[in-house]
N, C-alpha and C positions, 0 to 999 in steps of 0.2 A: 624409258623403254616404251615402245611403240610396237601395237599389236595390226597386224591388218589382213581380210579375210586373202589377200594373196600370199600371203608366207609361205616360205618353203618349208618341208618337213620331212625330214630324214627319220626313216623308219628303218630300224634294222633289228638283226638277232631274232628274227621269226617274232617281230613286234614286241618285245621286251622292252627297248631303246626305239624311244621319238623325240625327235629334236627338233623344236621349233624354230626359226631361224628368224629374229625380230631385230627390229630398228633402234641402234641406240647411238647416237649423236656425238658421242664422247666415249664412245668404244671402237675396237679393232672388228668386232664382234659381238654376238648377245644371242643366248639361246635360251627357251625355256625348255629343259629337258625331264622327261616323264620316263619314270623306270619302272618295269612290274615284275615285282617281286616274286610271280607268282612264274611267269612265262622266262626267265630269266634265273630263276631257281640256280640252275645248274651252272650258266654262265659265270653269275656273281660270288660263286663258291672262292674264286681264283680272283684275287684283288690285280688291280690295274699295273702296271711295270712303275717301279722308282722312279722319276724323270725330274728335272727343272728345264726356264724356259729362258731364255740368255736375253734375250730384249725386250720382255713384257713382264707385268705385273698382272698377274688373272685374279679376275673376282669371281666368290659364289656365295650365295644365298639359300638357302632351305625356305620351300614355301608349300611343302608337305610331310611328313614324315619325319627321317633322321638321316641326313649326311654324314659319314665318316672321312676326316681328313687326317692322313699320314704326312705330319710336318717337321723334315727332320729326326724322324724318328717318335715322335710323340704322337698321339691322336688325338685328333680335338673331332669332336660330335657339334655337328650345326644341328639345332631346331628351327621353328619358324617363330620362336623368340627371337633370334641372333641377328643381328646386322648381318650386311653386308662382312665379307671376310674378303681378304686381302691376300696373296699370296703373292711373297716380292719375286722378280728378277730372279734367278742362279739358286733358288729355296729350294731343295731337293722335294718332293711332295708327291702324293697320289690322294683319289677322290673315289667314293665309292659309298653304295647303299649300305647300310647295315644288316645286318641279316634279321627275319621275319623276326624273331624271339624277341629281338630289343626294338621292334619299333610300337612296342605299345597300340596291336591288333591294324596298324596301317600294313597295305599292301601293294603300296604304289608309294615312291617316293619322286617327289616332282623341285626341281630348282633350276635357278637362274645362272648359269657361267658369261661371264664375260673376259676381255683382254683388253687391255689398254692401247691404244695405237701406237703402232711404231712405224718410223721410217726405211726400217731396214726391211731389207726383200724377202728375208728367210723372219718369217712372224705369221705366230697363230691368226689365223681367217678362217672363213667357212669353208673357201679352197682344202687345204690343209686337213680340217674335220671330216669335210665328204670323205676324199679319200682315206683318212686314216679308219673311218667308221664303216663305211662301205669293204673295202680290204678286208678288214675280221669278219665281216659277213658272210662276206664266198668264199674265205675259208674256210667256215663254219659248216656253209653248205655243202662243201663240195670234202668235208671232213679231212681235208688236208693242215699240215701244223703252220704256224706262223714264219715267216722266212725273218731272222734276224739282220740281215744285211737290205733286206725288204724296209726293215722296222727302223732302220738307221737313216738309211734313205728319205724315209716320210716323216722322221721327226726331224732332222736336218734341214728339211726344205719350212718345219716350223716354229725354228729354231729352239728346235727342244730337243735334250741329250741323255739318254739313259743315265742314271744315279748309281757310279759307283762305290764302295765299300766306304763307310764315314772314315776306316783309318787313313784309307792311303791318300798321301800327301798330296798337293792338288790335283785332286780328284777330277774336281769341278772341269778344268782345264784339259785331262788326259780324255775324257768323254768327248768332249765337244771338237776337240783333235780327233778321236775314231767317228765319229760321226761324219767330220767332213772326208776322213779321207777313206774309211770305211766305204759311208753312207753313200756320199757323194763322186767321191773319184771314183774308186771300183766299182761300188754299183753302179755307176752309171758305165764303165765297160763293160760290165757284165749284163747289160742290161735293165738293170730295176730300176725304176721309172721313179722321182718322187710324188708324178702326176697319172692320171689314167684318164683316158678320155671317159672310157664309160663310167665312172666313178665324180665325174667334174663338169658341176653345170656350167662356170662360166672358164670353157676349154682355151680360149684367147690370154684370160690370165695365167691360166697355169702355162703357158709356151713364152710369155712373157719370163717366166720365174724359170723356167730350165734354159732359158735362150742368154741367161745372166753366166752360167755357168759353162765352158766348151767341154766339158764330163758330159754333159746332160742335156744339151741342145739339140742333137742329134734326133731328141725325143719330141721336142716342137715342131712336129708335122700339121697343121690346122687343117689339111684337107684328107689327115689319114682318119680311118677310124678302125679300133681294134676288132 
């Protein structure tokens, strides 16, 4: 991991959520992410959506506080006793602070997420993050609900599938099917972008990534801006 005074830094949710954006060699990705528990209150009441990620392996680490992860069903608590943590390919999972009471008077929780690199087009990046994290932002702000065919859309371009029900029979498979054709095909007739330019530092890659797809090409404009 490589720190440098130009990194980017994604600040959102009325500064709750800042996401460092650092150099790692052997990653897709590498964030040191700061969460305040205090400013975020309200946000973090409501745990993240079920989801797995079809071509990456993500890692995180606790290096403040107490990380809660939903794996499968089970919760495992990181410290910043714990390794690095692993979470495979098609893992159903969610990631989230603990609430004030169990973190032992800490009021900020700070960690490290990373992704393993993939080849495939549709993989967690920083791409992918801005907008997914920026999006819930100006919903926030602008007090409007989250669009689901919106949220299909933006985890499909990173290859990640909402987590349906443990019984039903391949599950895994039926997600990542409405995602593409959900996320991907419809939304992109209907409009919903997996990229935004105001939301996307590097706007070249992301017209790259919907230019793969003729759903969604139509939206790699490089000389539009919204």
């Amino acid at each position: 991991m490589e720190y440098s005074d130009s990194d980017q830094v994604i600040t959102v949710l009325n500064g709750a959520v800042s996401t460092r954006v650092v150099h790692h060699p052997d990653r897709s990705f590498a964030f040191h992410v700061t969460m305040d528990l205090v400013k975020g209150a309200s946000f973090f009441k409501q745990k993240p959506p079920l989801h797995f990620h079809a071509n990456q392996d993500e890692y995180i680490q606790a290096l403040e506080g107490k990380v809660g992860l939903d794996v499968e069903g089970k919760e495992v608590v990181l410290t910043t006793e714990d390794p690095e943590f692993c979470i495979g390919a098609w893992v159903n999972h969610r990631s989230y602070p603990l609430e004030p009471s169990l973190q032992d008077g800490s009021k900020i929780v700070r960690f490290l997420l990373s992704g393993e690199k993939s080849r495939s087009i549709f993989e967690l990046n920083t791409l992918f993050f801005e907008n997914w994290y920026k999006y819930q932002d100006e919903m926030l702000q602008l007090n409007k609900g989250i669009s689901f065919i919106q949220v299909l859309s933006m985890f499909d371009a990173g290859g990640t599938y909402v987590s349906l029900p443990r019984w039903l029979s391949f599950g895994r498979r039926i997600s990542q099917v409405m995602g593409i054709v959900v996320g991907r095909w419809l939304g992109g007739l209907l409009g919903y972008q997996p990229f935004y330019r105001k939301y996307s530092t590097d706007w070249d890659l992301a017209c790259q990534k919907m230019e793969s797809s003729i759903f969604q090409r139509h939206f790699a404009q490089r000389l539009k801006t919204d």
